[in-house]
C-alpha positions as CSV (number, residue, x, y, z in Angstrom):
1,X,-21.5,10.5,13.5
2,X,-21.6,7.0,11.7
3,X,-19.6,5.8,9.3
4,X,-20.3,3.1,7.5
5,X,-18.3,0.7,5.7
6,X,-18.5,0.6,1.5
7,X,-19.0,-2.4,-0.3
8,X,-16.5,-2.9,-2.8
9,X,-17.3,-5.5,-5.8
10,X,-14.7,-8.4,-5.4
11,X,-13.2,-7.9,-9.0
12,X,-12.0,-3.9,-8.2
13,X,-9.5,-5.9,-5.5
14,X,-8.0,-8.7,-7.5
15,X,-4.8,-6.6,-7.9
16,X,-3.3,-3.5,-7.0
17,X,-2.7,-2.9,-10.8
18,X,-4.6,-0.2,-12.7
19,X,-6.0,1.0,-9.3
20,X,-5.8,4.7,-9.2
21,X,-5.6,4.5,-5.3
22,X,-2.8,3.9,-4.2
23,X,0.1,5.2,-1.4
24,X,3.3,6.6,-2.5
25,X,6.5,7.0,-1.1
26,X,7.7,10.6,-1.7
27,X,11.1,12.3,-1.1
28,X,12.4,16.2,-1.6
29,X,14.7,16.5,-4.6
30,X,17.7,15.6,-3.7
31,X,17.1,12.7,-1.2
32,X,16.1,9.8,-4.0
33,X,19.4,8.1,-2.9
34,X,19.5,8.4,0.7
35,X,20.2,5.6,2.4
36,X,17.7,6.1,5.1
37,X,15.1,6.6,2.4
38,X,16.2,3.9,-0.1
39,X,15.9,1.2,4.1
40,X,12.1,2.8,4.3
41,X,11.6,1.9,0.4
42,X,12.6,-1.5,1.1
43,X,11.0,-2.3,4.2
44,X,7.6,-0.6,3.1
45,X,7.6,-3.1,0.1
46,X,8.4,-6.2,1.9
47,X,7.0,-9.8,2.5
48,X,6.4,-9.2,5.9
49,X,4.7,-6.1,5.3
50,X,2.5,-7.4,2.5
51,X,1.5,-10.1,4.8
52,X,0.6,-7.9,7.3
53,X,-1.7,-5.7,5.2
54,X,-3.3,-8.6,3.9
55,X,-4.1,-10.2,7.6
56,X,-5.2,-7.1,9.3
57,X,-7.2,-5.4,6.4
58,X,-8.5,-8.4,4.8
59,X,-9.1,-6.8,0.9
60,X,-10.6,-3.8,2.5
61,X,-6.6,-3.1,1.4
62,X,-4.8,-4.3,-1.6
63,X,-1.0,-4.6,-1.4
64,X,0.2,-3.3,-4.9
65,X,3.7,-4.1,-4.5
């Protein structure tokens, strides 16, 4: 099997706003306040993160936080 890689036009990646996809953090009713849950939040969303995403994928992924 190939698989090939999509070209995606430059302006669909300026921001992660609008784009319908994106990754969400989920949790079962209940657990919103966890602290365990409210530590992955944070550190999901972070600068380090963010830079991360933008230095391995380079715009083949669009932080949008």
């Amino acid at each position: 099997m190939r698989l090939r890689r999509r070209s995606i036009p430059d302006d669909a990646l300026d921001s992660g706003q609008n784009n319908p996809y994106v990754n969400v953090l989920t949790v079962l009713k209940g657990h919103e306040n966890d602290p365990n849950i409210q530590k992955l939040a944070k550190l999901l969303t972070s600068p380090e993160v963010k830079r991360f995403i933008e230095e391995k994928y380079q715009r083949a992924v669009v932080p949008a936080f």
